[in-house]
C-alpha positions as CSV (number, residue, x, y, z in Angstrom):
1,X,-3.3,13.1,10.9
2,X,-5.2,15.5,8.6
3,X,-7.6,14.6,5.6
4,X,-7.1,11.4,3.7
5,X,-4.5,12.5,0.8
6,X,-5.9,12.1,-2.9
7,X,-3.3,11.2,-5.5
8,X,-2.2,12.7,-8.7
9,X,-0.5,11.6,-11.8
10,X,0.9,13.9,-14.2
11,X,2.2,12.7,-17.5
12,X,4.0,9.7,-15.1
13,X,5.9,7.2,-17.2
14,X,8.7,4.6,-16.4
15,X,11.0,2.5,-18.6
16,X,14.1,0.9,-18.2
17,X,17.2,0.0,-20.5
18,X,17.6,-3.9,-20.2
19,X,20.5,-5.5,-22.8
20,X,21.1,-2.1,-24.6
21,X,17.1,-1.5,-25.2
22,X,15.1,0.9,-23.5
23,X,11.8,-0.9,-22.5
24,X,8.7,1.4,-21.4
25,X,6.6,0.2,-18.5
26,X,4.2,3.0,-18.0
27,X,3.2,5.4,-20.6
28,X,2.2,9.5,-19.5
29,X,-0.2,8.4,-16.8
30,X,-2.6,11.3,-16.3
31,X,-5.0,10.1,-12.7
32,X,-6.7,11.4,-9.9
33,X,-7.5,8.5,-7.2
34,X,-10.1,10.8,-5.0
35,X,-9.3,11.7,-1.1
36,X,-10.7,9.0,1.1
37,X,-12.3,6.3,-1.3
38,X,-10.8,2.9,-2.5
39,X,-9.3,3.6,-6.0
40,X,-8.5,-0.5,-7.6
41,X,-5.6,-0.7,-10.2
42,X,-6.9,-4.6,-12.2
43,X,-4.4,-5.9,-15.0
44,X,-3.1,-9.2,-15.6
45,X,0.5,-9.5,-13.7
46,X,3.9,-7.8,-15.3
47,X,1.0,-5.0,-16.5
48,X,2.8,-2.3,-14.5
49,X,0.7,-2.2,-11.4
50,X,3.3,-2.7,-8.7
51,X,5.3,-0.5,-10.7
52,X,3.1,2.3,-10.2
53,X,2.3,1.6,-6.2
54,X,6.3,2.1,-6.3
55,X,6.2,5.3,-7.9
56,X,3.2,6.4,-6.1
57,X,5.2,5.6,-2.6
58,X,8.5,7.1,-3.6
59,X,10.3,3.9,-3.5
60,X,11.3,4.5,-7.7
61,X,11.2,7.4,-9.2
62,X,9.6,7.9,-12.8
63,X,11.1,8.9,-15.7
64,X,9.1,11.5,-16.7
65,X,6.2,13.2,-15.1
66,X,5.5,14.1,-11.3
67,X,3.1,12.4,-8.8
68,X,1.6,14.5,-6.2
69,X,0.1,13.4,-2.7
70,X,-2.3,16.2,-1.1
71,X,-0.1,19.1,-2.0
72,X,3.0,17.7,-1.8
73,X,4.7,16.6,-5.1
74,X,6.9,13.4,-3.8
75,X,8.8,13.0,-6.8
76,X,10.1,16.4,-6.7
77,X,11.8,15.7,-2.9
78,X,15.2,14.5,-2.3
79,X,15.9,10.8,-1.4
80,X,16.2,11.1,2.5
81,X,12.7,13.8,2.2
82,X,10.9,10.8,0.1
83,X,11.9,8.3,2.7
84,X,10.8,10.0,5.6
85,X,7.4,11.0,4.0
86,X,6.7,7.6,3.0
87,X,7.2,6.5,6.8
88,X,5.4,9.3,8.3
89,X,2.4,8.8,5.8
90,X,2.3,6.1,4.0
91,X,1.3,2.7,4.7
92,X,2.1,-0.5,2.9
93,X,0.6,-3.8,3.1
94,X,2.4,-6.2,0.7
95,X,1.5,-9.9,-1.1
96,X,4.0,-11.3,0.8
97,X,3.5,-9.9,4.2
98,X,7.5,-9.1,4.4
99,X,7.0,-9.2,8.5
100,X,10.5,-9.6,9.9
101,X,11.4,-12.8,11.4
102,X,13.0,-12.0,14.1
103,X,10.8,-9.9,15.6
104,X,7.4,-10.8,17.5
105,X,4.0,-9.3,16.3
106,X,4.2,-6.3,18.6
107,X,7.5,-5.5,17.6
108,X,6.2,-5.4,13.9
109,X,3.8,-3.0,14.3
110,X,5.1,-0.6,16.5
111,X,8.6,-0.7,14.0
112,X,7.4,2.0,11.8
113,X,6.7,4.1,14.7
114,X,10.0,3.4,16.5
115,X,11.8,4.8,13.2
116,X,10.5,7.9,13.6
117,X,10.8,8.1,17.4
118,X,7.1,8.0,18.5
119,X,7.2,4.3,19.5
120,X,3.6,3.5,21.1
121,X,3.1,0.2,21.8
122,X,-0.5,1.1,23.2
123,X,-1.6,2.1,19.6
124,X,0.4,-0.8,18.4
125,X,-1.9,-3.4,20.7
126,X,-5.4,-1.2,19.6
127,X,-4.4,-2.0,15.9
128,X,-3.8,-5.7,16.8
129,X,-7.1,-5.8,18.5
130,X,-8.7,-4.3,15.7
131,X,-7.6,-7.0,13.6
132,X,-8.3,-9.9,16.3
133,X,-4.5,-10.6,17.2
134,X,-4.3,-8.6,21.0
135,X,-3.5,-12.6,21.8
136,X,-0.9,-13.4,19.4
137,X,1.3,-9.8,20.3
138,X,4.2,-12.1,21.3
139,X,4.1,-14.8,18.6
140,X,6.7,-15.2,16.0
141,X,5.7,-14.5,12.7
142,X,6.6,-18.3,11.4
143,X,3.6,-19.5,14.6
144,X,1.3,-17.7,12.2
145,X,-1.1,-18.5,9.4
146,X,-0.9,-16.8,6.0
147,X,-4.4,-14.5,7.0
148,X,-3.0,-14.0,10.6
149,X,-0.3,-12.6,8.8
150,X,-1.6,-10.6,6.7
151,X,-4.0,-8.7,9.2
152,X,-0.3,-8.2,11.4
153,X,0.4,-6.9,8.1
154,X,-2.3,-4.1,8.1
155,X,-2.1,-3.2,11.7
156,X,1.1,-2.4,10.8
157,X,0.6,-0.3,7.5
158,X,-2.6,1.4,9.8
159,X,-0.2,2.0,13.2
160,X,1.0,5.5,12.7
161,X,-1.7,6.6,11.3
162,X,-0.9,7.4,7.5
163,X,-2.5,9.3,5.0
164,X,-2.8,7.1,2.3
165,X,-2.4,3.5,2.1
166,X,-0.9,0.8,-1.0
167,X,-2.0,-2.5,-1.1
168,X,0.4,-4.4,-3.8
169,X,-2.1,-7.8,-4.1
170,X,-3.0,-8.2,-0.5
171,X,-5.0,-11.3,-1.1
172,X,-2.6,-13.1,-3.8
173,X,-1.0,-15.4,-1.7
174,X,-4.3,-16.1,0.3
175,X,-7.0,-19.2,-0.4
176,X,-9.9,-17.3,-1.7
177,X,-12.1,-17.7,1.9
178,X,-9.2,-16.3,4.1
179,X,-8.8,-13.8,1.1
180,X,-11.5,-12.5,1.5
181,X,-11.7,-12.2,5.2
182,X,-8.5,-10.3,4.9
183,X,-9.7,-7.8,2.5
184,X,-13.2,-7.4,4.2
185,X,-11.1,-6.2,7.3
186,X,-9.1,-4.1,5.1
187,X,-12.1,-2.0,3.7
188,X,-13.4,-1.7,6.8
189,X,-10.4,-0.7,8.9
190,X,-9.3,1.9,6.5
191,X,-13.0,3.0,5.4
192,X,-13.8,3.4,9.0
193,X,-10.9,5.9,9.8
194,X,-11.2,8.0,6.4
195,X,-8.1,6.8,4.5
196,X,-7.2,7.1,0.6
197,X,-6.9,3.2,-0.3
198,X,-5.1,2.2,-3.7
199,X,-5.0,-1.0,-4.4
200,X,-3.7,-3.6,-7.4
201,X,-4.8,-6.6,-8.2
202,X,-5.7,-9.1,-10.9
203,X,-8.6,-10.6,-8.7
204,X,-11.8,-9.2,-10.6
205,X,-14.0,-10.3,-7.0
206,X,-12.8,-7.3,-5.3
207,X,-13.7,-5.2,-8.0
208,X,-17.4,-4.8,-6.8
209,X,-16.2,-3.1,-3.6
210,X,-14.2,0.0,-4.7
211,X,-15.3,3.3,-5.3
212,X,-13.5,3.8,-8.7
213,X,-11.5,1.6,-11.3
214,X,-8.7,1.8,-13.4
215,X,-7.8,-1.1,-15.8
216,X,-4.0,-1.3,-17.0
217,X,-3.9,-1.6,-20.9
218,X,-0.2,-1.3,-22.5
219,X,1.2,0.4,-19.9
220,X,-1.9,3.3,-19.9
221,X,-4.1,3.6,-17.9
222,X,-8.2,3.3,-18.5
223,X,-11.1,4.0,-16.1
């Protein structure tokens, strides 16, 4: 994969109409989050921080303004172009692990690969040593802990080797030891391969760790 993609908001803003009102999450958002460093997005929760990893991933789209990844301006493409750019380079670990039941830990990693045809369970078992869970490839996700989770969570988001990756409150449904066993593996794995990491949270702990700040304040935001 090439250089770690830096992120760019231009004049980004979202609302939505909700019992004939119009209500406005976001407000012009005007960012950089650098190439390679860990960029934290802190606010209390309903602030408009998942709202924005949404944007920035091309699951929504904004209401006004463009947001830009490298060169490539993802709210400009079409549906089926910002779907297979977020699966091609963009990883995802969410609060709630959203691992699919059915499937085994192996099977959960290597899935984003299989959707876009390059299935490789061998780089699907190096992320799962990486994150000390070779042993557990054939568990079910229900035979797991809540941290064992989350780290299948982040071999997955780290498997096809993405650009840039989103971490919606990785440690939010964690006790604040395993928490922070989960998030030291995070820094480290993505730090270690050269990878843009944006992250929101409310947890003020992590803030000593990342390379630049931005602090949600009515919907704006403030470095």
């Amino acid at each position: 994969m090439s250089n770690a993609a830096a992120v760019r908001l231009e004049g980004v803003a979202r609302e939505y109409v909700e019992g004939g009102e119009r209500h406005r999450v976001l407000h012009a958002l005007d960012a950089v989050f650098e190439a390679g460093r860990f960029t934290a997005l802190v606010g209390k929760s309903g602030c408009g921080k998942s709202t924005l990893l949404n944007l920035i991933s091309g699951i929504d789209a904004p209401t006004e303004g463009d947001v830009w990844i490298g060169d490539v301006p993802i709210t400009r493409l079409a549906d089926r172009e910002r779907t297979l750019f977020r699966r091609d380079r963009i990883g995802i670990v969410f609060q709630f692990f959203n691992l699919i039941p059915t499937l085994t830990v192996l099977e959960n990693v290597t899935l984003p690969q299989e959707l876009a045809g390059r299935g490789r369970r061998d780089e699907a078992m190096r992320q799962l040593e990486r994150v000390g869970l070779a042993g557990r490839a054939s568990a079910m996700p229900d035979r797991l802990s809540g941290g064992e989770q989350q780290r299948v969570a982040i071999a997955r988001a780290l498997a096809h080797d993405p650009d840039l990756i989103l971490a919606d409150e990785p440690t939010g449904n964690l006790d604040p030891e395993t928490g922070a066993a989960v998030l030291e593996l995070l820094l480290e794995m993505t730090r270690a391969a050269g990878k843009t990491l944006v992250m929101a949270t409310h947890s003020l702990d992590i803030l000593p760790f990342a390379d630049a700040v931005f602090q949600f304040s009515g919907g704006r935001l403030v470095q």
